[in-house]
C-alpha positions as CSV (number, residue, x, y, z in Angstrom):
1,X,225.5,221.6,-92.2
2,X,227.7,220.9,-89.5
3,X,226.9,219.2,-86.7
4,X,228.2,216.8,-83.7
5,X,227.4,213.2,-84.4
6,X,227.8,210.4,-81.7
7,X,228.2,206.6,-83.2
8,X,229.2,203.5,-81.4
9,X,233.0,204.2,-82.0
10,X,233.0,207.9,-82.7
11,X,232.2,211.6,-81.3
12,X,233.3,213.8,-83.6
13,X,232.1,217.1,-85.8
14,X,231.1,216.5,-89.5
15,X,228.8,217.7,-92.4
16,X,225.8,216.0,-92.4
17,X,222.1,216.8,-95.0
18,X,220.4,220.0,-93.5
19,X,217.0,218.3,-91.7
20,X,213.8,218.4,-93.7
21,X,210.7,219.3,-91.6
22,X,207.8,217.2,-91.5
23,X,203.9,218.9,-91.5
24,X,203.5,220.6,-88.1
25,X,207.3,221.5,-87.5
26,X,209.3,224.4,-88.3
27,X,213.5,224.7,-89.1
28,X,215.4,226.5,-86.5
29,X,218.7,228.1,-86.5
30,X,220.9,227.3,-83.6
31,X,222.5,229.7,-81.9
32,X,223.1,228.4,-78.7
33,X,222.5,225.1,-76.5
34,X,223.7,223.7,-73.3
35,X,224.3,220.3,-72.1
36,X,222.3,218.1,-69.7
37,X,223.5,214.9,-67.9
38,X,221.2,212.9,-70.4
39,X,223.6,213.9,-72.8
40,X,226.4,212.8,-71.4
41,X,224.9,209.3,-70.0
42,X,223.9,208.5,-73.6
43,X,227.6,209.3,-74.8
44,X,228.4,207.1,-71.9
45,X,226.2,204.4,-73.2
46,X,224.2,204.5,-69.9
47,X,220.8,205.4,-71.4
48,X,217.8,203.0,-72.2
49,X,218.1,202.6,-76.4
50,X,220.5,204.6,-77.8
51,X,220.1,204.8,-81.4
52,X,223.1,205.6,-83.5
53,X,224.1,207.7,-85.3
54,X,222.3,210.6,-83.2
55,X,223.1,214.1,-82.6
56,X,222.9,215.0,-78.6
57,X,221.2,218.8,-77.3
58,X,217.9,218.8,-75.8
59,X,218.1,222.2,-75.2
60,X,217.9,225.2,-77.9
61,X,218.0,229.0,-78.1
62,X,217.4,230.0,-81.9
63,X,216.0,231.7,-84.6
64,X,213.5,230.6,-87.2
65,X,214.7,229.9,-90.4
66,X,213.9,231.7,-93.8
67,X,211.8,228.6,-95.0
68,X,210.2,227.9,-91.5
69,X,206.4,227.2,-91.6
70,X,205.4,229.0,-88.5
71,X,202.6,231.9,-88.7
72,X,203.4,233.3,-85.1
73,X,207.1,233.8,-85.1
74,X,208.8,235.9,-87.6
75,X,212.3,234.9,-89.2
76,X,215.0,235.7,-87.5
77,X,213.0,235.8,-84.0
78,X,214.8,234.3,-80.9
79,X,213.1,231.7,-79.6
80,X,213.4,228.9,-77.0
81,X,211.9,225.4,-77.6
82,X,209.9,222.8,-74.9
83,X,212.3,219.8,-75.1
84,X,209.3,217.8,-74.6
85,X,207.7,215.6,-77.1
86,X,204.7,213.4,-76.8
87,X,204.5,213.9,-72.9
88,X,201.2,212.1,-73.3
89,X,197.3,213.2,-71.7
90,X,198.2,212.2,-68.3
91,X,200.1,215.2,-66.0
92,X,201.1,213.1,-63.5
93,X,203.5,211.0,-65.4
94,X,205.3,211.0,-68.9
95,X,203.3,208.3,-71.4
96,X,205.1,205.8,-73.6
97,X,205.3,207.6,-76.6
98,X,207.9,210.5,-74.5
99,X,210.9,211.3,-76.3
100,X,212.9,215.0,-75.3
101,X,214.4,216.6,-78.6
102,X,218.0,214.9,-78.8
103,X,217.9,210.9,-79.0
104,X,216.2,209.5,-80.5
105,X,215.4,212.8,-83.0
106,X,218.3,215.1,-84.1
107,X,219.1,217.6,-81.1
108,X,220.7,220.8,-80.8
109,X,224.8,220.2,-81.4
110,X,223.5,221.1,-85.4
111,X,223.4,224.2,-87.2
112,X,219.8,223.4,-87.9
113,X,217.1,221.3,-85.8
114,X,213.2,221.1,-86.8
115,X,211.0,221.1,-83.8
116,X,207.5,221.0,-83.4
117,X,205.4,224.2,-83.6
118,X,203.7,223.6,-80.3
119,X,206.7,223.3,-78.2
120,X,208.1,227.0,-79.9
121,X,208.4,229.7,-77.4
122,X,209.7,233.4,-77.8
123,X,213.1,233.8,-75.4
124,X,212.6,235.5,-72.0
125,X,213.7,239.2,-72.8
126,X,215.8,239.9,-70.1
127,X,218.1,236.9,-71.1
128,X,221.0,236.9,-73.5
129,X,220.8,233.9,-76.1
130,X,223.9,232.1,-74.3
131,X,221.9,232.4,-70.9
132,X,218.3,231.1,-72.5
133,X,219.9,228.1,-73.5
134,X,220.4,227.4,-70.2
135,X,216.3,227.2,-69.8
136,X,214.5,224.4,-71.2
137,X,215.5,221.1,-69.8
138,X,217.2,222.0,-66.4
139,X,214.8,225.0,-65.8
140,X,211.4,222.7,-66.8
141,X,213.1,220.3,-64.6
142,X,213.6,222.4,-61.5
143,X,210.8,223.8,-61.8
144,X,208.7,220.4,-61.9
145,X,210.0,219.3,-59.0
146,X,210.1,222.1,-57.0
147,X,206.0,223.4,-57.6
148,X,204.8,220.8,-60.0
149,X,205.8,217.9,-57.5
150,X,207.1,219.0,-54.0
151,X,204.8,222.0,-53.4
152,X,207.3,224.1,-51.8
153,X,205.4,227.2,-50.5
154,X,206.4,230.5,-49.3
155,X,208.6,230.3,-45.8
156,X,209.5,226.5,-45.7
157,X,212.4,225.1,-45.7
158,X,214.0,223.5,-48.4
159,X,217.7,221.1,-48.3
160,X,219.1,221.1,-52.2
161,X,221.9,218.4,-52.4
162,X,224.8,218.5,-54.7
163,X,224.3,222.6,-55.3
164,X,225.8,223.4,-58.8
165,X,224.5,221.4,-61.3
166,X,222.3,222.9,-63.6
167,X,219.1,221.5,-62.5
168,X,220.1,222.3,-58.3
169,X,221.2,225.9,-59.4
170,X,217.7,226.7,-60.7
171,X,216.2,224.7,-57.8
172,X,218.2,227.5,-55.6
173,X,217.0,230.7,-57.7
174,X,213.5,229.1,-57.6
175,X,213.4,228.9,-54.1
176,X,214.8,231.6,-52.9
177,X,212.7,233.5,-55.6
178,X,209.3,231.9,-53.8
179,X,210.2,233.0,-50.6
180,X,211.6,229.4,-49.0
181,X,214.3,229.3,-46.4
182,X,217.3,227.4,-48.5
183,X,219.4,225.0,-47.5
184,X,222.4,223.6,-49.6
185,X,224.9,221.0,-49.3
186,X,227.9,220.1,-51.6
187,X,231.5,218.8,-51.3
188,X,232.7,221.7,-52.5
189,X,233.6,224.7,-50.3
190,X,233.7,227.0,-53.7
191,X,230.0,226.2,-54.7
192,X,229.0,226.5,-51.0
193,X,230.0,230.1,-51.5
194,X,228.9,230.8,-54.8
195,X,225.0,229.4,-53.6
196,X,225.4,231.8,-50.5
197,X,225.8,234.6,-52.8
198,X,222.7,233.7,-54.8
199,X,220.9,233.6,-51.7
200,X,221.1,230.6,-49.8
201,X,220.3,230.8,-46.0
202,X,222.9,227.9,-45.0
203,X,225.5,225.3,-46.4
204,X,226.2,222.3,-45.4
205,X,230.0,221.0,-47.0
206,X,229.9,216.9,-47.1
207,X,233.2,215.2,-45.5
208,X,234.7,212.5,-47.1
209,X,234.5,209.4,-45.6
210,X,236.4,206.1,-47.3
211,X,234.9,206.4,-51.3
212,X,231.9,208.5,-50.3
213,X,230.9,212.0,-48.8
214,X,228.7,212.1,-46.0
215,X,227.5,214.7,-43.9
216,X,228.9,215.0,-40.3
217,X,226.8,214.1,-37.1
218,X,226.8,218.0,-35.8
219,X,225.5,218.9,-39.4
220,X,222.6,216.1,-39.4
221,X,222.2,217.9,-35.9
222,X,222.0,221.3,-37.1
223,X,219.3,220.5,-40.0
224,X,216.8,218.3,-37.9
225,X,216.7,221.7,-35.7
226,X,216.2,223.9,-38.7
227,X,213.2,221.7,-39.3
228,X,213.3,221.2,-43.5
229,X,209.8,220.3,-44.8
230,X,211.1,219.4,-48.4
231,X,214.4,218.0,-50.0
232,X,215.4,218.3,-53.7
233,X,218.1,215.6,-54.5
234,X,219.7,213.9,-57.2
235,X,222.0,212.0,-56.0
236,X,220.4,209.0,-54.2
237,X,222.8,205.8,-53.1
238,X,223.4,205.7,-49.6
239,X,223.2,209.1,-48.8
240,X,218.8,208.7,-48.7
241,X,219.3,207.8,-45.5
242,X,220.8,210.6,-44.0
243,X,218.2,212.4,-45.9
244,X,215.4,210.9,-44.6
245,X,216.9,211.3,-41.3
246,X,217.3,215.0,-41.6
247,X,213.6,215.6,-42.6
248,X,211.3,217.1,-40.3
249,X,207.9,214.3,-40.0
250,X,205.7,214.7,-42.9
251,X,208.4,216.1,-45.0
252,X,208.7,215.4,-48.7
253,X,211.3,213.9,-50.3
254,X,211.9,214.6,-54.6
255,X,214.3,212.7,-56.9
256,X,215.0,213.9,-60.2
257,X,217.8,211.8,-60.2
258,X,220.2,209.2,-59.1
259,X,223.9,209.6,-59.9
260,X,224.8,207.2,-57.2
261,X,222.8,204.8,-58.1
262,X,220.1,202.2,-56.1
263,X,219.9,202.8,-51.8
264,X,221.4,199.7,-50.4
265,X,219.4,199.1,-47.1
266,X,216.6,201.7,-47.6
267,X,215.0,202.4,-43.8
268,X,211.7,201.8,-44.6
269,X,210.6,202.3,-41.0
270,X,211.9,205.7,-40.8
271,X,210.1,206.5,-43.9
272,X,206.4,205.3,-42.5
273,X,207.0,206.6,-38.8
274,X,208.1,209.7,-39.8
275,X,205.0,209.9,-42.5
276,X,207.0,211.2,-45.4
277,X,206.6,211.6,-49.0
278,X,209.0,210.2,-52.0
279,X,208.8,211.8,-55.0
280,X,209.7,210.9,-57.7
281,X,210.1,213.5,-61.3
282,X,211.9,214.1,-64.6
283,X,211.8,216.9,-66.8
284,X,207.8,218.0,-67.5
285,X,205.1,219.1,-69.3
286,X,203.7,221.7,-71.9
287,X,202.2,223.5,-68.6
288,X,205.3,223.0,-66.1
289,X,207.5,224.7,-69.3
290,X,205.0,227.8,-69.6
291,X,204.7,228.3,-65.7
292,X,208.4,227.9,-65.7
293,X,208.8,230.8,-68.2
294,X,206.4,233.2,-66.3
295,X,208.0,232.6,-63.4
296,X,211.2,233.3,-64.6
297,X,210.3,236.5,-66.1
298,X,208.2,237.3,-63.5
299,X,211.0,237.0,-60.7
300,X,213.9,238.7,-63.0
301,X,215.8,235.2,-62.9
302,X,218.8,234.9,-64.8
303,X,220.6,231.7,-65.1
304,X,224.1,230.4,-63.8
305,X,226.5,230.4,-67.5
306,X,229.0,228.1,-66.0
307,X,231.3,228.7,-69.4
308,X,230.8,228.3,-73.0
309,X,232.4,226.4,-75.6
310,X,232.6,226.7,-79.7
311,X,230.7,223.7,-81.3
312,X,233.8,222.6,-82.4
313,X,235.5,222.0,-78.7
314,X,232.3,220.4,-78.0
315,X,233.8,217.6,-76.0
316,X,235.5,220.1,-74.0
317,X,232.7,220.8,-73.1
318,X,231.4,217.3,-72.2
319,X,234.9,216.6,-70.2
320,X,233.7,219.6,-68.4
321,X,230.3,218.4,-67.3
322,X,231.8,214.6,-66.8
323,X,234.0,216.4,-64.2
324,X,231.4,217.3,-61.9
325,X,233.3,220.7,-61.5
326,X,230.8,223.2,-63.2
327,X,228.4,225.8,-61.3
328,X,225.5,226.1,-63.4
329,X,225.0,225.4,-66.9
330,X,227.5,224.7,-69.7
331,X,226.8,226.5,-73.0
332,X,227.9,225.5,-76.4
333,X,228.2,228.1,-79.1
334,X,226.6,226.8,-82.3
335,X,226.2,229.7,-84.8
336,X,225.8,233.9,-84.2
């Protein structure tokens, strides 16, 4: 079958053996994934034991095969698959044993994948297969740390940093979905407008200031009056600051990731005399991924198809994400 393979000196399409599936898990065609920023740190060599060889793509919209074992989806039935294996008993928190589908197990940049039967669920309806590739990682994700971890109810208000990746795009349909007053912020005047049009209530646009963007003293102005209770951010380095600045007194603050790395000079003061919360969340479990599809279906929610590549311009399609540029997810075409 053809699939992408990443090795320590390569990243290249090639025909590898068809997967055989162990008791318990069932062959699925790929029609359809999209890429997360795990991928594209462990092609970087940024991630905690890379195994080669390994083929990337947590996320997967399929069919089952002809020979799959499953009793409760019929061949040819689209389905989406929980990228979560071996969460552990625990809720709170991942266990040892956690792996997502894609590194250190084959992932979805194949023609065919075996996953495990528990984690097999039929695609939202309303979605086409392109858009429910999209779902599993980002949307679990999103969804974790929105409900699961930072409790957002109905009318608060809600700050989502770097709006337009995949994971702050659901974040954004999520919350304006639940009813929250939504609050974005971005470098980018073009995704400012795009999140306005899904429903945001204000934008914030970053400045630059020497290697970093910041946001302005009026804006930091502007968002301690619109009093935010919760903040969903990704970014971290030494813009936590200004974020914990910005947040109202027994605010919560939730990281689901840091692509700026540690907080040089953390002001831990501010963080105990203000009484806030840190959060911290990745990804989520069996429950967070069902709740996640409910809601979705529930609220109509479609998600953001940045663009889509064929599986053979599949580092296209990782230049793409690398860039930073995209607005919601980016899709790669596996087989129809």
């Amino acid at each position: 079958m053809k699939a992408f393979v990443l090795k320590a000196d390569s990243f290249e399409l090639e025909d590898i053996q068809e997967p055989v599936c162990p008791d318990g898990f069932s062959r699925v065609r790929v029609l359809y994934t999209s890429l997360n920023h795990r991928d594209q740190y462990i092609r970087e060599g940024k991630y905690a034991q890379i195994r080669y060889p390994v083929v990337l793509g947590s996320d997967i919209c399929g069919v089952m095969a002809p020979d799959a074992n499953s009793s409760e989806y019929k061949t040819g039935q689209r389905i989406i698959v929980d990228p979560s294996m071996q969460w552990g008993d625990d809720y709170r928190a991942q266990g040892p044993n956690y792996n997502p589908i894609g590194m250190p197990s084959q992932g979805a940049l194949a023609e065919y994948v075996c996953v495990p039967d528990a984690n097999v669920y039929p695609a939202p309806s309303h979605l086409t297969a392109e858009q429910a590739a999209c779902v599993p990682m980002a949307g679990v994700t999103a969804y974790r740390a929105l409900f699961t971890r930072g409790s957002l109810q109905r009318n608060e208000t809600i700050l989502i940093t770097g709006v337009g990746g995949g994971v702050a795009t659901f974040i954004l349909q999520f919350a304006v979905a639940a009813g929250a007053h939504v609050i974005v912020s971005s470098r980018s005047q073009e995704k400012l407008v795009r999140a306005l049009e899904l429903g945001a209530h204000d934008a914030i646009r970053l400045e630059q200031h020497e290697d970093t963007f910041v946001m302005s003293a009026a804006d930091k102005k502007k968002l301690k009056e619109l009093s935010i209770d919760v903040i969903a951010d990704s970014v971290g380095g030494d813009t936590v600051n200004d974020l914990t600045d910005v947040l109202k007194p027994g605010g919560r603050l939730v990281f689901y990731g840091t692509s700026k790395g540690a907080v040089p000079n953390l002001n831990l003061h501010r963080i105990y005399w203000k009484q806030l919360t840190l959060l911290g969340t990745t990804m989520g479990t069996s429950k967070d991924f069902v709740d996640m599809l409910s809601f979705i279906s529930v609220h109509g929610i479609v998600p953001i198809v940045d663009s889509v590549y064929d599986l053979e311009h599949t580092i296209s399609a990782f230049d793409r994400i690398r860039s930073g540029d995209q607005f919601g997810k980016i899709v790669v075409r596996v087989s129809e």
